[in-house]
N, C-alpha and C positions, 0 to 999 in steps of 0.2 A: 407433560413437560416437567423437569425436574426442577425444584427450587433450586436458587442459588442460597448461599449464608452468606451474611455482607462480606463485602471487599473483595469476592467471587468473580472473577466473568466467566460468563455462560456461553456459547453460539450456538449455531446446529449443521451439524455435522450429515452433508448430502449424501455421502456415501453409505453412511450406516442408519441415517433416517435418525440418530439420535440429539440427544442435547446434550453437549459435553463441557466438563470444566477445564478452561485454557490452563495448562504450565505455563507460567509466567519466570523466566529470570530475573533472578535479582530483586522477587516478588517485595519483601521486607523494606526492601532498599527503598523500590518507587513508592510505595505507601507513605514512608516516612516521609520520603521529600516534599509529598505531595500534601498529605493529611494532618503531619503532625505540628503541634504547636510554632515549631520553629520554622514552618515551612518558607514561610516569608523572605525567612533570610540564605535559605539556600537557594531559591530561585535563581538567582543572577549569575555566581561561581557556575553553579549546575549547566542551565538550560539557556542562559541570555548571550552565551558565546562559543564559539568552536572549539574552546580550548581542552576542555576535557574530552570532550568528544575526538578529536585532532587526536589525543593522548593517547585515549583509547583504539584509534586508530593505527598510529603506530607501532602499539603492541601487541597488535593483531596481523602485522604484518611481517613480527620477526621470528626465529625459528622456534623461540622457546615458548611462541603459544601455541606452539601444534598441542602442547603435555593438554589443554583444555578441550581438545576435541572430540575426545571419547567420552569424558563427562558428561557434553554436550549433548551426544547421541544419545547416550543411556537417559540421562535425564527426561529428555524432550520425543526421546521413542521413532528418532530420526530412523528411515529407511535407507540406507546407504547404496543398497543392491539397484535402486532407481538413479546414479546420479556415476560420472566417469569417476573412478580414482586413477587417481598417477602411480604410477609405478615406485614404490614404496615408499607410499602415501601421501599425504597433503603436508606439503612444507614451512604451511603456516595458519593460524587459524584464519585468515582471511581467506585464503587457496581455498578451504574446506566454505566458508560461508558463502563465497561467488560463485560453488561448483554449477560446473554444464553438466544437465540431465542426460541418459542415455537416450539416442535414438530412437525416437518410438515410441518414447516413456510417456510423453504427453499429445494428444490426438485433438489438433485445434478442429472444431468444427465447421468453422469460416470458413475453411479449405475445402471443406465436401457441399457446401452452399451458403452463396455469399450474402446470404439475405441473415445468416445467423452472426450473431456480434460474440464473442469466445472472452471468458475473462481473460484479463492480460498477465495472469500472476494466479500461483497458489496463495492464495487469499484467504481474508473473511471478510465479507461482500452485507454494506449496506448500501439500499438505493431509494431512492426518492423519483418517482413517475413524474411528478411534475412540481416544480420550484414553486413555492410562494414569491410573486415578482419576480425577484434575482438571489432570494434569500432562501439556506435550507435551512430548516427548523429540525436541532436533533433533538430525540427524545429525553436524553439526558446529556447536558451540556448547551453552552452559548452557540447562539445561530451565527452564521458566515453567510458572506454572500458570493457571487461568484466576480461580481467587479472586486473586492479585496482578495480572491485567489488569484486573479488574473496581474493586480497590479498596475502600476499608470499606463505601462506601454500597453497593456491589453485591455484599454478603455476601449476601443473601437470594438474591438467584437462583443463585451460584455451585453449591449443591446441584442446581438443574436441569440442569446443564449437568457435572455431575460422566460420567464414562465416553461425552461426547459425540465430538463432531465439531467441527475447526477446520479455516480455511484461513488461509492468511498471502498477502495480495494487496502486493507490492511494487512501487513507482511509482518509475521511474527520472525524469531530466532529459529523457528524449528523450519522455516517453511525454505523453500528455494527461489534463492535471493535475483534471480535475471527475471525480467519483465519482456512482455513481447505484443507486438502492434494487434488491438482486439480484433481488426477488416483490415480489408486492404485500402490502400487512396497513395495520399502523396504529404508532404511535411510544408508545408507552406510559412512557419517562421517557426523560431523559438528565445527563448531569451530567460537566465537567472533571474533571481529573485534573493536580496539578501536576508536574513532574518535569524528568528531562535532556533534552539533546538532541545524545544521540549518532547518528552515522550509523546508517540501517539498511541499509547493503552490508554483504554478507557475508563482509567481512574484519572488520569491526567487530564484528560474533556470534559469527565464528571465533576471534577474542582473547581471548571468554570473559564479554562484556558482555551483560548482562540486559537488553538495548536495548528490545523491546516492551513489558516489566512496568515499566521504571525509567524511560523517557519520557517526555515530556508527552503525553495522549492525550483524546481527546473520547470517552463511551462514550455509545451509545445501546441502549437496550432494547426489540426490537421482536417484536411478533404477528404474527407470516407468519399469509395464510389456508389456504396449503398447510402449512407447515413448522415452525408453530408456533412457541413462545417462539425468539427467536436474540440474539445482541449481536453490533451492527457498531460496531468501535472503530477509531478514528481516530488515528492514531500521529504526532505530530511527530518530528521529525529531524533532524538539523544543516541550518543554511539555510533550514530550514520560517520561515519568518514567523510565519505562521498558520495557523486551521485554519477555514474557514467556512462552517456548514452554513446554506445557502438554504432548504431545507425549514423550512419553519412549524409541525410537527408535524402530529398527527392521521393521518389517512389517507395512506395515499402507493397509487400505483403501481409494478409492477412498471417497471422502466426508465428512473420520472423522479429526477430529479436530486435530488441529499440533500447537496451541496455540492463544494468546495475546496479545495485545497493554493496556495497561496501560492510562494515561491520554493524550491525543492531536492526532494530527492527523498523520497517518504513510503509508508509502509503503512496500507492495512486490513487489519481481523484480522477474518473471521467464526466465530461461536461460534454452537454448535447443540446440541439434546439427545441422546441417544441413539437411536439406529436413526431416525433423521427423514430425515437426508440421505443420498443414495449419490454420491458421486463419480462422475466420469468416469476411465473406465481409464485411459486414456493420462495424468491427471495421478494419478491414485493410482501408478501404477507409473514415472513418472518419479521424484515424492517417495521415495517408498521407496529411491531409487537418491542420496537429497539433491540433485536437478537439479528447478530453476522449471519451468516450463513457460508459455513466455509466449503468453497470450491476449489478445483486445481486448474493450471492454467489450460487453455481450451477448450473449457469447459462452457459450452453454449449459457449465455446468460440473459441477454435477450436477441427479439429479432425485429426487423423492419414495422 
């Protein structure tokens, strides 16, 4: 494994077996806010309202931010040849961040057996086998529990999900911003959540911020027909615009689509009962070491 040099993050990278260092945007930017002497007092303008982020939003949706989407690619070593362009080209840098994959680009595994759970996102995947109580302990960073991700209304199932199973699915700017149901089942409720938006890089959780519990975050409640009761939570973030799920409810498929992140970079959170899920080694034992593991979306992650 490669050392990091501070202020570094590191995951490991499944497809090439290696250990790589994240491009981060904006990298100078979120240290400062975060680390430096004054941080204190940029919190609240930054991260404690929608307004910059709303901002940032809106100028991400008008035509003169396309000039930033070649940057983007170059920078971040984006694949374009994997994802639909429009017919001469993306009309705004938002168009370019929501892009639909091509056909075939992504190969859920759920769909060839339904006992496989398929990450719901190109991601970087930490998981926890099994909760302390209702609480997960990150390795670096303040622990959450799953009754404050759930919220009042989601006091009644947080008991189901006490001594379960979590995974943290994190969505950087490079990665492809639609999410998609991990099994098949059904949507049984869902309901907002109002709150910050602070980064979820992992210098922002390292300073000690309750970024997934204290976010703005969309929860949903669903009946796997393998895996039973689960909550997939939807996390905004500094830059998130928005958050929007395309699914209609009711019924879903393993691998269709349950929605969107808007501009910047976001997490899902899956929640599970106890003994339901098993993880996959290679990311159970990267976590355990506090290293992602980045995956793509239908990329088997655990199974029954």
């Amino acid at each position: 494994m490669s050392m990091a040099t501070p202020g570094e993050i590191q995951y490991f990278d499944r497809a090439s077996g290696r250990v790589v260092t994240e491009t981060v945007l904006g990298d100078g930017l979120l240290k400062w806010a975060y680390t430096s002497p004054c941080s204190g007092l940029l919190r609240w303008p930054l991260f404690g309202t929608a307004c910059l982020s709303r901002l940032l939003g809106w100028y991400a949706d008008l035509g003169i931010s396309r000039r930033r989407i070649a940057p983007t690619v170059a920078q971040l070593g984006i694949r374009l040849e994997e994802f639909e362009v429009p017919e001469g080209g993306y009309r705004s840098f938002n168009e370019f961040f929501c892009r639909h994959i091509q056909p075939g680009a992504r190969d859920f595994a759920t769909r060839r057996d339904d006992r496989v759970l398929s990450s719901p996102a190109d991601c970087r995947l930490l998981v926890w086998p099994q909760l302390q109580d209702d609480t997960c302990l990150l390795v670096k960073g303040t622990p959450f529990t799953v009754g404050e991700l759930l919220g009042e209304r989601g006091r009644q199932y947080a008991e189901t999900f006490r001594n379960g199973s979590l995974c943290i699915c994190r969505l950087c700017p490079a990665d492809y911003h639609r999410y998609h149901f991990p099994a098949s089942g059904e949507v049984l409720e869902s309901w907002r959540l109002r709150g910050k938006y602070h980064s979820v890089n992992p210098v922002a959780i390292a300073a000690g911020f309750k970024v997934f519990s204290q976010n703005v975050r969309q929860v949903s409640i669903l009946k796997y027909d393998k895996f039973g009761l689960g909550a997939f939570i939807e996390v905004g973030a500094f830059g998130v615009a928005s958050i929007n799920n395309t699914h209609g409810g009711g019924q879903f498929q393993g691998g269709e689509e349950k929605g969107y992140f808007t501009f910047g970079g976001s997490t899902i959170i899956l929640v599970f009962a106890p003994q339901v899920v098993r993880f996959s080694e290679d990311i159970v034992s990267h976590s355990a070491q506090g290293l992602e593991t980045l995956v793509k979306a239908g990329e088997e992650i655990a199974r029954t």
